[in-house]
C-alpha positions as CSV (number, residue, x, y, z in Angstrom):
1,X,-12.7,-17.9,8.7
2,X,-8.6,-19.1,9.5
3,X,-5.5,-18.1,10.2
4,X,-2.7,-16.3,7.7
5,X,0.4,-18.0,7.5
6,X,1.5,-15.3,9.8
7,X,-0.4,-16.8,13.1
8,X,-1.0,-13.6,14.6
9,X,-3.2,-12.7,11.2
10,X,-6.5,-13.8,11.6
11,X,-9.2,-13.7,8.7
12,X,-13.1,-13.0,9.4
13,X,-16.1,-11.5,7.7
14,X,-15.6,-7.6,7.9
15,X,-18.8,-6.0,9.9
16,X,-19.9,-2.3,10.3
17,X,-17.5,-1.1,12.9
18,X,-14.6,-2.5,10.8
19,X,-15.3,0.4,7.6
20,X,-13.2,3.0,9.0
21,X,-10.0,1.2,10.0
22,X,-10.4,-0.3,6.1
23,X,-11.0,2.7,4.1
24,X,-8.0,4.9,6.2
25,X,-6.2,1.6,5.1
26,X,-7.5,1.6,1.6
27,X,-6.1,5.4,1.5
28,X,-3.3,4.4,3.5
29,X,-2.6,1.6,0.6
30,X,-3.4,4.2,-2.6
31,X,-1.1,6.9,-1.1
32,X,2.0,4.3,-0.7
33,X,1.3,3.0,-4.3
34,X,1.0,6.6,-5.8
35,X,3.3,7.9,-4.0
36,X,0.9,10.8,-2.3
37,X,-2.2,11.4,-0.9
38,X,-5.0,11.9,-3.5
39,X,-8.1,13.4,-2.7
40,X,-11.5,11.3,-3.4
41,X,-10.1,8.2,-2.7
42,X,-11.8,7.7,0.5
43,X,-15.2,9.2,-0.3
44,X,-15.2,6.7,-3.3
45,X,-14.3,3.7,-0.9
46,X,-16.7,4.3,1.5
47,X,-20.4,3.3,-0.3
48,X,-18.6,0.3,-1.6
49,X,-19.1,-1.5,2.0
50,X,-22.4,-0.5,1.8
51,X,-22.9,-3.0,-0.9
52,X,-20.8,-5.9,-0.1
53,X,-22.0,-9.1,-1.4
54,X,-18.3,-10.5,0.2
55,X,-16.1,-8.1,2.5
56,X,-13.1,-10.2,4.9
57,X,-10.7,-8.8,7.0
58,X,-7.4,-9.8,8.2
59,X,-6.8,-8.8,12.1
60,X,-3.9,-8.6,14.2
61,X,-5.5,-8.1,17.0
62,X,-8.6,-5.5,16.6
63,X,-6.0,-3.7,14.2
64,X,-7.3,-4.1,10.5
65,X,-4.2,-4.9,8.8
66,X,-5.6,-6.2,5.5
67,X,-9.2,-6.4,3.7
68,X,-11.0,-7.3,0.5
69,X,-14.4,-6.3,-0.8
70,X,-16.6,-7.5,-3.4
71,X,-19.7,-6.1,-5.1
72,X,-23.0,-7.6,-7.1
73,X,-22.7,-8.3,-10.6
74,X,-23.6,-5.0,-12.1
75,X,-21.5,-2.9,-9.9
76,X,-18.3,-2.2,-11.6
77,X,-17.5,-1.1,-15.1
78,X,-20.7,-1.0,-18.2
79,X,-18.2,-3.4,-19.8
80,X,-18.0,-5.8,-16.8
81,X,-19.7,-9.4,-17.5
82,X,-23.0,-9.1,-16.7
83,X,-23.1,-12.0,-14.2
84,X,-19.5,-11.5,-12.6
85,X,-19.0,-10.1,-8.9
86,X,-16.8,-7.1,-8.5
87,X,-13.5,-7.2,-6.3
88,X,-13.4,-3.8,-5.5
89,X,-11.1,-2.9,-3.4
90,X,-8.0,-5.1,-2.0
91,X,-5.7,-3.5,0.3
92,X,-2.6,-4.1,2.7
93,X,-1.0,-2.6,5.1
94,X,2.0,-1.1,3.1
95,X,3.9,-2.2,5.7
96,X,3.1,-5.2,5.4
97,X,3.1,-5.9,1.8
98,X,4.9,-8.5,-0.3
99,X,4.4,-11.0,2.4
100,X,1.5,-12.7,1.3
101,X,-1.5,-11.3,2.8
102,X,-2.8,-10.2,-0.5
103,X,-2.9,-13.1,-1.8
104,X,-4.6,-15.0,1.2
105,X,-7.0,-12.6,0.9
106,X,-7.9,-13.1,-3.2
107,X,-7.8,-16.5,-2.7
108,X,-10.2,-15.9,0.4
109,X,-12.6,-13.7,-1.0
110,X,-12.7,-16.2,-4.7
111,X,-13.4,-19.3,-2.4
112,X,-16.5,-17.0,-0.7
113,X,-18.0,-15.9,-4.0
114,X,-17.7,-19.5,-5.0
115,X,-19.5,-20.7,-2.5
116,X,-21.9,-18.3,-2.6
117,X,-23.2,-19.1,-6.3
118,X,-20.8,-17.1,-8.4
119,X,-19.2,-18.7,-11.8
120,X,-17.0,-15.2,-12.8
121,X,-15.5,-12.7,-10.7
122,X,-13.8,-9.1,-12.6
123,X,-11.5,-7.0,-10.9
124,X,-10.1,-3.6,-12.6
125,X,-6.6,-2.8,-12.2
126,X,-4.2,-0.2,-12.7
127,X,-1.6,-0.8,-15.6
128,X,1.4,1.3,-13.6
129,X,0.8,-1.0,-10.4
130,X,3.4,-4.2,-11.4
131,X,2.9,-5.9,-7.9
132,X,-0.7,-5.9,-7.8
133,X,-0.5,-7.2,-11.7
134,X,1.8,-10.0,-11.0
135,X,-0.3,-11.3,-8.1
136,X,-3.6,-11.2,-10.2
137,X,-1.9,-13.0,-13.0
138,X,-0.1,-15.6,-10.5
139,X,-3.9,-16.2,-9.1
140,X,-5.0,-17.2,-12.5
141,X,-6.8,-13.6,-13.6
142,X,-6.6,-12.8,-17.5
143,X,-7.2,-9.2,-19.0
144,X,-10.2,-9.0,-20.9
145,X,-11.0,-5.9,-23.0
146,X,-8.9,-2.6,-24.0
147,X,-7.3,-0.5,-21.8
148,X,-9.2,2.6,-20.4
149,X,-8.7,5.5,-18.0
150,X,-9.3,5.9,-14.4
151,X,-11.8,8.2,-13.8
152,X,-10.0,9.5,-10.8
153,X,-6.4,9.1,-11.6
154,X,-6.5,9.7,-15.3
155,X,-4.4,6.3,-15.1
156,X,-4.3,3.3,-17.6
157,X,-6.7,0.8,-16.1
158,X,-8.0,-2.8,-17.2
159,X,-10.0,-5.1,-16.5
160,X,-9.0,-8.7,-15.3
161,X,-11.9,-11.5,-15.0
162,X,-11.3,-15.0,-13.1
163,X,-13.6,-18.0,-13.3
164,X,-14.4,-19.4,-9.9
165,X,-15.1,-22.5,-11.2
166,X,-11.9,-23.4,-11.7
167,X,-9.3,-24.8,-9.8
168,X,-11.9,-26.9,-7.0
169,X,-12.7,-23.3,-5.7
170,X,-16.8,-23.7,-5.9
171,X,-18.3,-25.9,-3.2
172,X,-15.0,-25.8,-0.8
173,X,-15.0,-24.7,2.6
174,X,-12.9,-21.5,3.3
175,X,-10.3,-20.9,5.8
């Protein structure tokens, strides 16, 4: 699938064996950007691989250091487009955040559902997390709808949407 800037990061298709390194990652990820461990993050996580219609992850070496996941249209929120995949979860080693990674790995996991037929991609993002909200905006996400709450955090959440048809990303090879 390629290469990261960083040449020791290496992108491919995440497979069975890879779901436990990513969700201790994806609680790894939630407990740096909340500041503390929160219980049901990882028993949430977990049946989302399950249903992967596009899951990637980035490797140095057989460590997981990075990953994204995407679910069928229908997946996410009642208020989701009907016809847009879900990128559910998006995580990074918070060690090795702000370098990048993140953002290979949204523009990876667009190009795939692209490719793969899909005209409209949602994500659903917290309101407190400024990072992760610069980088979705800076990839060319818009909010769509009202704010609403986290069902697990009690958190302001919304929802962002991205066409995939834009910007030469349908019919273009990854890497």
């Amino acid at each position: 699938m390629g290469n990261h800037a960083d040449l020791a990061i290496t992108l491919r298709a995440g497979t069975p064996p890879d779901i436990e390194q990513c969700v201790s990652l994806w609680v790894e990820a939630c407990a740096a950007r909340d500041g503390r461990l929160i219980g049901g993050i990882a028993d949430r996580a977990r049946p989302k691989f399950d249903r992967s219609i596009g899951w990637i992850v980035a490797l140095r070496g057989e460590q997981v250091e990075g990953f994204v996941l995407s679910t069928a249209p229908g997946s996410g929120m009642p208020i989701d487009p009907p016809d847009a995949a879900v990128v559910g979860l998006l995580a990074v080693n918070p060690k090795r955040q702000a370098r990048g990674l993140g953002r290979t790995l949204l523009q990876a996991i667009a190009r795939q559902l692209a490719e793969a037929g899909y005209g409209q991609a949602v994500l659903h993002a917290l309101l407190d997390n400024q990072p992760a909200l610069k980088l979705y905006r800076n990839e060319g996400w818009i909010a769509v709808g009202d704010e609403y709450e986290h069902s697990l955090l009690k958190r302001p959440l919304r929802t962002f949407s991205r066409s995939l048809r834009a910007d030469g990303l349908e019919g273009t090879s990854g890497g």
